[in-house]
N, C-alpha and C positions, 0 to 999 in steps of 0.2 A: 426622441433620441436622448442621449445622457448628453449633461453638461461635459464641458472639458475640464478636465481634473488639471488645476495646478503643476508645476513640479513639486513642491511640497506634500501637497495630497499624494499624488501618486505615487513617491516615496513610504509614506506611511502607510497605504495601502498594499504594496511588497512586501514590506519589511512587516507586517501584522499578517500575511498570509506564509510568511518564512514563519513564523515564528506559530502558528494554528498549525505546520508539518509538523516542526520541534515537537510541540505540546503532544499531539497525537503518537510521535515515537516514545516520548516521554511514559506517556501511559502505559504502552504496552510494556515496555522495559521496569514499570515499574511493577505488574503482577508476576511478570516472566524469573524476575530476578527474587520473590519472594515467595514463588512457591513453596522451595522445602519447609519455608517456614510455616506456611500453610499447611500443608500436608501434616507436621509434625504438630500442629496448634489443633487440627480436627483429628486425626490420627485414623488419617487415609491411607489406603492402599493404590495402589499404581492405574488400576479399572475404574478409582473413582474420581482422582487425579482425570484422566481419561474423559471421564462424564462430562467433569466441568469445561474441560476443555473443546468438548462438542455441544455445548453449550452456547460457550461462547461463538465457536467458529458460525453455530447456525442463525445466533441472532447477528453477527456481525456481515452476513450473507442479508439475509434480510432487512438491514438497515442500509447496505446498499443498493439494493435492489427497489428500496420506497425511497431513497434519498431525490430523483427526479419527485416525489410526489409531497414532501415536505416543503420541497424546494417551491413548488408550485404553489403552497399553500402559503410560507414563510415570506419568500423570498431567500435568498443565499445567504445576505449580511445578518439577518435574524436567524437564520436555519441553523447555521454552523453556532451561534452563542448559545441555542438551544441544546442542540447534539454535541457541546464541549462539554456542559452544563451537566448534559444525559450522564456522560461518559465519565465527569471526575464525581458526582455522586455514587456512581456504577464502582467506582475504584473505593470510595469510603466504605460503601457496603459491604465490600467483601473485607476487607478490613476489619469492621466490626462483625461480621459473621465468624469472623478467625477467632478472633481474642475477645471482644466482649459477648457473643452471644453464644460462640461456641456451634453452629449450627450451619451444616452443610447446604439446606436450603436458602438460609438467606446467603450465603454464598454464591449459590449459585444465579438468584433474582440479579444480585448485585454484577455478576459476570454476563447476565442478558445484558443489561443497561450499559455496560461496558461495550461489549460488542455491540449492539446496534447504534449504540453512540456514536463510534468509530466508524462504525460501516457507513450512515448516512452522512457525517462529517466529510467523509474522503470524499464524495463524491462531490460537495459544494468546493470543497477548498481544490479541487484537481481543476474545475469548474472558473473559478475567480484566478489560478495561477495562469493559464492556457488563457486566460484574457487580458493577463499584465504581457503574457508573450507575446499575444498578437499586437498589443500596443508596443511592447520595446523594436517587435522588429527581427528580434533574431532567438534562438533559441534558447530558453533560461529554463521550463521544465525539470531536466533532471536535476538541475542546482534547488530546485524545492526540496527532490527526491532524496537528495543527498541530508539536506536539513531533518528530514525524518531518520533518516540514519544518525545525524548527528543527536538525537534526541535519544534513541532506543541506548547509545552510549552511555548518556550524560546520566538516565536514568538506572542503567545497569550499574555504574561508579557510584549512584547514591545508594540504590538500594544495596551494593555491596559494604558499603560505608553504613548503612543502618544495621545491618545483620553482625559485622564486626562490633560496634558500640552496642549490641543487644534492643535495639530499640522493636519492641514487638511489631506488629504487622499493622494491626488496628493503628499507633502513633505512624507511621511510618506512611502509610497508604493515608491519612486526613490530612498530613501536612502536604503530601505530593495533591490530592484532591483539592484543598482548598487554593494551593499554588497555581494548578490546573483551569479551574475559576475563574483567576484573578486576570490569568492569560486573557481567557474569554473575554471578558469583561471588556479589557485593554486594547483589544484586536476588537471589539466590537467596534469601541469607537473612533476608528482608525479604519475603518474598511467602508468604501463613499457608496452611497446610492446608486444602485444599476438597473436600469429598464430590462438591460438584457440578462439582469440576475433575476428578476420577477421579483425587486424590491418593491415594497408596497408606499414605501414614503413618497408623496408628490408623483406618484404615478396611477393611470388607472388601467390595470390588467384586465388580459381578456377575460371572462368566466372562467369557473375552476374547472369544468367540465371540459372544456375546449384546452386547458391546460395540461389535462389529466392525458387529454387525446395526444399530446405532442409529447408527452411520456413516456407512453408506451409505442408510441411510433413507431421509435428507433430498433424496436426486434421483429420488426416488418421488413426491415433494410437487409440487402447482404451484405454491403458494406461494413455493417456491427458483425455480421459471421467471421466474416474474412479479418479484420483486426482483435477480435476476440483470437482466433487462431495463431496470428501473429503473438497478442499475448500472452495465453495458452501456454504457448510451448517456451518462453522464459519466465513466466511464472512456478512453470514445473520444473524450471533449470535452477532457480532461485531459492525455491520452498523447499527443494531436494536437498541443495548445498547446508543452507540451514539446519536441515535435520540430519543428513544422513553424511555428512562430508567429515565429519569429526570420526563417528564410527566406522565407517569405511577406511580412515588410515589405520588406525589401531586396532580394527579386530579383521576390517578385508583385506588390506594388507601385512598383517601382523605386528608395526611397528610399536616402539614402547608408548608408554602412558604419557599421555602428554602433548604427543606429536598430533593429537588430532586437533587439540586449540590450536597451535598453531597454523595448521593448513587450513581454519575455518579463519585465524585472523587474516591468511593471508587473499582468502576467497575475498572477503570484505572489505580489505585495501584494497585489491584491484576494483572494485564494483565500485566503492564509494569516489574514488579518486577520480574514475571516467564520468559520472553522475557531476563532478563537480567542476569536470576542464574539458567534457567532449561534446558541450554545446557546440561552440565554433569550428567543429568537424560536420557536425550535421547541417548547418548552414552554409558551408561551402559545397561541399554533397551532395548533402540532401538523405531526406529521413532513408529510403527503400537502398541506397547503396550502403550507409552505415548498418542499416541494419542487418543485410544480407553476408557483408563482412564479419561483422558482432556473432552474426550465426555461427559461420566457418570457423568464428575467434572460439567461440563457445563448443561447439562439438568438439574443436579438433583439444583442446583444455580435458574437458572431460574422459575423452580417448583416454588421451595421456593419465589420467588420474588416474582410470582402471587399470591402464596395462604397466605401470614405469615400475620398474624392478628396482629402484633405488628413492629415496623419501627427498632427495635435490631433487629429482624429476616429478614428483609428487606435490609439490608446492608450485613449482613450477606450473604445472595443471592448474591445481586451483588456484594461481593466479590468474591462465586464462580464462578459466571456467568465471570466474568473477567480474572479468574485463568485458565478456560475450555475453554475458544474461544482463548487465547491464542498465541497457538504454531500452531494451524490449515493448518493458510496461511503460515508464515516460513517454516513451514515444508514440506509443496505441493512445496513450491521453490525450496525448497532440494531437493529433490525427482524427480521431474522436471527436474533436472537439472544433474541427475545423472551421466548421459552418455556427457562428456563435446562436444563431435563431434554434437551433436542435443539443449545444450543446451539453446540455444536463442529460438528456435523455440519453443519448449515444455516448456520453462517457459514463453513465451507470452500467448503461449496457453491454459496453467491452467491461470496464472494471469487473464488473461479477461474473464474465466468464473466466477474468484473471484470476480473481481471488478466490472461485471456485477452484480451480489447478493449483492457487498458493496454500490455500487452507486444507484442500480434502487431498491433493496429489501424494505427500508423502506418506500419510496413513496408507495408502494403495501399495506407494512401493514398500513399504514394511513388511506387508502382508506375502508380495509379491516374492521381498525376498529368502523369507521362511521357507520357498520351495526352489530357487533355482539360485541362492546368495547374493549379498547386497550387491559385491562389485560386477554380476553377471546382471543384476538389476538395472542399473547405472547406462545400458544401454539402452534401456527406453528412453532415457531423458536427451540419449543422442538423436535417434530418430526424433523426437517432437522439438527438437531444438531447429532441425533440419528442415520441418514441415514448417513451423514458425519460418525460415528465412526463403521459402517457396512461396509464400503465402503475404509476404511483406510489400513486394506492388501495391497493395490494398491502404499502405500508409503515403502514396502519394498524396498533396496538397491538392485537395478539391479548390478549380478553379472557378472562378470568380459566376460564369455561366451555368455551372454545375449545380451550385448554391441558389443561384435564381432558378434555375429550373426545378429543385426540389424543393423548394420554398411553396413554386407558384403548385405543383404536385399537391402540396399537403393542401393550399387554400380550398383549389380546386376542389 
């Protein structure tokens, strides 16, 4: 069993896996926000632009999907300084693939390492968050979630701050990478020893074999189906808004230029604001009625986006449309993660069905709406928003027998 952590220790172990969300919004905010410069530095076109970015999405799939097996090997507090580690060299490379080497391949290396960095990382720190919650007691999840929001900001403000003062891409991405680092570094040593992370200091693990078996378990369970599903479908509510909500006011609804950041900033107030105060809703609740509501918040949001004849009604929506997608994926973490003996494996296992929907879904409706238009598009995201809060029973808290009986299951 782990020692008992201090109150000092466990504060510092919070506050260093608040701060591994940060660092990881950080990252992404920082290639996102420096593409044109990219683009303009290799003198790419839109399709290649395109490449890297499936690129990335398919190692950053893959690095979730081995993250239960790093985990296994590392342990979580070593896993994650590894894959911070992966992930801010990943951002240097392509940096110096911009500007000093000139060279779309090392770009591209450099955006592998990035994404599987990221993808294996989310899964330890989703991992060690879901295990401060069950020690606080009540529900803090989305307040991580939100901290990765507040990073994808902090880093979009510098990177816009870098492209104003001219700072090329290669300077810009090695101070954000070594900053990235240093995170690592800091949060390493500030994150305590866990038996139940498969830390390897003063512990003796079971074989890696029998580790490997507890891994892959969890896509044996229907449990993982049913919460993947839940996630699923605010994943594709989420990844949708991101992409397609800016362009959907200004070319589906015809409004002027402009109006589409808007309705994306205000998609993003409402999501980050619930992330950050609607813990103590879930806890009085409970996860399956928040989130069954969050659905009904979120369909009836999106409704409104498609169909409101005036641009007040329009933000209006993606306010709710922001408020209802939510808590989705926080909460499939949760829930995921319920039983701490499985949870690596069953939160990589929902995770990757989520971030499969966050990453590949809006490419789908792009395609999609080339033939029937974006805002006639926009209803699929209703129906799976729908199915997601059908399908949300599955995030009740596995009780205490339930856990001893799947436990004794697996020994068996």
């Amino acid at each position: 069993m782990d020692a008992a952590l201090t109150r000092s220790q466990f504060v510092r172990w919070r506050a260093a896996i608040f701060a591994i969300f940060l660092a990881s919004g950080l990252s992404i905010a920082t290639w996102a926000s420096r593409v044109p410069g990219i683009k303009q530095a290799l003198d790419l076109d839109n399709a290649q632009v395109g490449l890297i970015l499936l690129g990335m999405g398919v190692a950053s799939i893959i690095g979730i999907s081995t993250g239960p097996a790093v985990m296994a090997r590392t342990g979580a507090r070593r896993g994650m300084l590894l894959t911070m580690l992966t992930f801010a060299a990943g951002i240097v490379l392509v940096g110096l693939g911009a500007n000093v080497f000139s060279s779309v391949p090392v770009v591209l290396i450099g955006m592998a390492l990035f994404g599987f960095g990221n993808g294996s990382v989310d899964v330890m720190m989703n991992v060690e968050a879901t295990a401060i919650e069950q020690q606080m007691g009540r529900t803090i999840l989305p307040v991580f979630h939100a901290f990765f929001s507040f990073g994808t900001v902090i880093g979009a403000g510098i990177g816009a701050l870098a492209a104003q003062l001219a700072f090329d891409v290669a300077t810009h991405a090695t101070v954000m990478g070594v900053l990235i680092a240093a995170i690592a570094v800091a949060c390493y040593l500030q994150v305590p020893v866990r038996e139940a992370a498969l830390d390897p200091e003063g512990h003796e693990k079971p074989p890696f074999r029998e580790r490997m078996h507890t891994a892959l378990e969890a896509w044996r369970e229907p449990r993982t189906y049913l919460l993947g599903t839940v996630m699923l479908g605010m994943s594709f509510a989420e990844g949708g808004a991101n992409d397609w909500i800016a362009l959907g006011t200004e070319q589906g609804h015809g409004f002027t230029e402009g109006t589409g950041a808007l309705a994306l900033a205000v998609f993003s107030i409402g999501m980050t604001t619930v992330r950050l105060f609607g813990g103590p809703l879930v806890d009085r609740f409970g996860r399956v009625a928040v989130l069954r509501i969050l659905a009904v918040t979120a369909a009836s949001g999106i409704l409104l986006f498609i169909l409101a004849p005036t641009f007040p009604l329009v933000l209006v929506g993606a306010a709710l449309w922001g408020v209802g997608a939510s808590l989705g994926f926080p909460l499939g973490m949760s829930a995921a993660a319920d039983d701490p003996a499985k949870a690596a494996a069953r939160v990589s296992a929902a995770a990757t069905i989520g971030y499969v929907a966050f990453l590949g879904g809006p490419p789908v409706l792009g395609i999609i709406s080339e033939h029937i238009g974006l805002l006639n598009t926009l209803f699929i995201l209703v129906a799976l928003v729908v199915l997601s809060g059908l399908f949300s029973g599955a995030a009740r808290p596995l009780r205490d027998d339930e856990k001893i009986a799947a436990n004794g299951a697996r020994e068996g």
